[in-house]
C-alpha positions in Angstrom: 208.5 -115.5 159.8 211.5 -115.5 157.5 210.0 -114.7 154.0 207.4 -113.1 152.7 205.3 -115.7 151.5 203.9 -118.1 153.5 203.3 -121.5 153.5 199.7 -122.9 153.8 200.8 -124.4 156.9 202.2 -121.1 158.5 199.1 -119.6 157.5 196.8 -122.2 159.2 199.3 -121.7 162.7 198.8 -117.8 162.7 195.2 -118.2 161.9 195.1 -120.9 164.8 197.3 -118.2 167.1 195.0 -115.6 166.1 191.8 -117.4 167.0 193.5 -118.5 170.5 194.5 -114.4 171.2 191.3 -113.8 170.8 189.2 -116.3 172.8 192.1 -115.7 175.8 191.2 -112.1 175.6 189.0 -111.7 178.6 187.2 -108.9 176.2 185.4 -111.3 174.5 183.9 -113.4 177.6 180.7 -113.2 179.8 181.4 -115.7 182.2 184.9 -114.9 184.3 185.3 -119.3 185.1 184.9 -120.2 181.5 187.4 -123.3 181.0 188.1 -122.8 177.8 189.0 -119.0 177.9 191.5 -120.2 180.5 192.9 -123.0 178.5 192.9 -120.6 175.9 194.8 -118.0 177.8 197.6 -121.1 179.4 197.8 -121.9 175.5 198.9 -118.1 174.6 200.9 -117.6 177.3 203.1 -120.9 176.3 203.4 -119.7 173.2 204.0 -116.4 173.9 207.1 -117.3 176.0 208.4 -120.1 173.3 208.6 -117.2 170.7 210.1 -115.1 172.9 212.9 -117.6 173.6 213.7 -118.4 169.8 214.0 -114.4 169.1 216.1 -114.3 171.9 218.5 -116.7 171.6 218.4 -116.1 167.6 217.6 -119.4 166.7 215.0 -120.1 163.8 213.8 -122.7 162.1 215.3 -123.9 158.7 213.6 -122.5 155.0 210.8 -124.5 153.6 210.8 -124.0 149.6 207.1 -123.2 150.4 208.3 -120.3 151.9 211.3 -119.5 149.3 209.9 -120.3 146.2 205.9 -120.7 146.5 204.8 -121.7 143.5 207.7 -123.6 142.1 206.7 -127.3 141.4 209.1 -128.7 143.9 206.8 -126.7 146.9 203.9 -128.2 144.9 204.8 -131.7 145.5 206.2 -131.1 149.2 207.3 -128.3 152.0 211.0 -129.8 151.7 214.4 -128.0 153.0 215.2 -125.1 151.3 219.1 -125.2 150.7 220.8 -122.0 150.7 224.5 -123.7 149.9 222.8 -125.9 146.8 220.9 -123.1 145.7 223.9 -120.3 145.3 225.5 -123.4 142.9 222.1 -122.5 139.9 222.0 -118.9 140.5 224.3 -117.2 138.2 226.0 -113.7 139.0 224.8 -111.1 137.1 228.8 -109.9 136.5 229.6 -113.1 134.8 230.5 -113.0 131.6 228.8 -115.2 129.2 230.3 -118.8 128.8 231.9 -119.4 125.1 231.5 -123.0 124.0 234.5 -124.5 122.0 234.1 -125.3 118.2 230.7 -123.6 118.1 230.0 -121.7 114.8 226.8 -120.4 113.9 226.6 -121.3 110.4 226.4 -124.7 111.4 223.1 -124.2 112.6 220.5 -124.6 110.4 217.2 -123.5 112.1 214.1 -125.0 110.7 212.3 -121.8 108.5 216.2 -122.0 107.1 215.7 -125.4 105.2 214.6 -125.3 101.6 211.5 -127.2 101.9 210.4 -123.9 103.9 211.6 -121.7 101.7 210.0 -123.6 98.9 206.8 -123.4 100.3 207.3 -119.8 100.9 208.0 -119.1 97.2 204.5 -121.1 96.3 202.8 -119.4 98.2 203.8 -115.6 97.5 203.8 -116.6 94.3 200.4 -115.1 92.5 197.5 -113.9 94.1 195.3 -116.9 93.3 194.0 -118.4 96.4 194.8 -121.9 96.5 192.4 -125.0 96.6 192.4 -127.4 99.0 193.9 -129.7 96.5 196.5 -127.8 95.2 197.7 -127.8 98.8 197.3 -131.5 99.0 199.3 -132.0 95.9 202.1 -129.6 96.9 202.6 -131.6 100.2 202.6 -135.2 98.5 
């Protein structure tokens, strides 16, 4: 396993290696000849050695997003490559400094509860403590 989340598919193999562990164990079985213990028991012993090869020689198989990022929308719509490479180009490193953007004032930007229709509005309705009709509201919008 290389993360700590699995994928639903990872999780359906472990449950179908756990299920095959235990019908090989010869625990779990009356009859000693029972075929399907023993198929049961060729099938863990295969699989047993396969993982021990891959650990051995260090290989592994490549990231899923399923496994990286679980519940992003990409792993929604697919168990596709993860990319470490193409992934380290969105992070951002926490020691960066922030990026400036050239010509940028902030007075230039007028943010919406800054326009005077808002503050209009505002005035109206701090103004007094009468509570307004539905048709003074009307008419103050038309």
């Amino acid at each position: 396993m290389i993360s700590s989340f699995l994928s639903y598919d990872e999780e359906l193999l472990n449950s179908a290696y756990a299920n095959v562990s235990l019908i090989a164990d010869k625990a779990w079985t009356f009859d000693k000849e029972d075929p399907f213990q023993k198929l049961n028991q060729s099938l863990s012993i295969q699989n047993y050695k396969l993982t021990a090869k891959y650990r051995e020689n260090g290989t592994y198989r490549t990231k899923s997003v399923r496994d990286v990022i679980p519940n992003s929308r990409l792993a929604s719509y697919g168990n596709y490559e993860y990319n470490e490479d193409r992934e380290s180009v969105y992070k951002s490193d926490d020691n960066s400094s922030p990026v400036s953007l050239p010509n940028f004032c902030w007075t230039e930007v007028t943010e919406p509860w800054m326009l005077p229709e808002v503050e209009k509005h505002f005035a109206w309705l701090t103004s007094g403590g009468v509570a307004r009709s539905s048709r003074e509201l009307l008419a103050f919008y038309t």
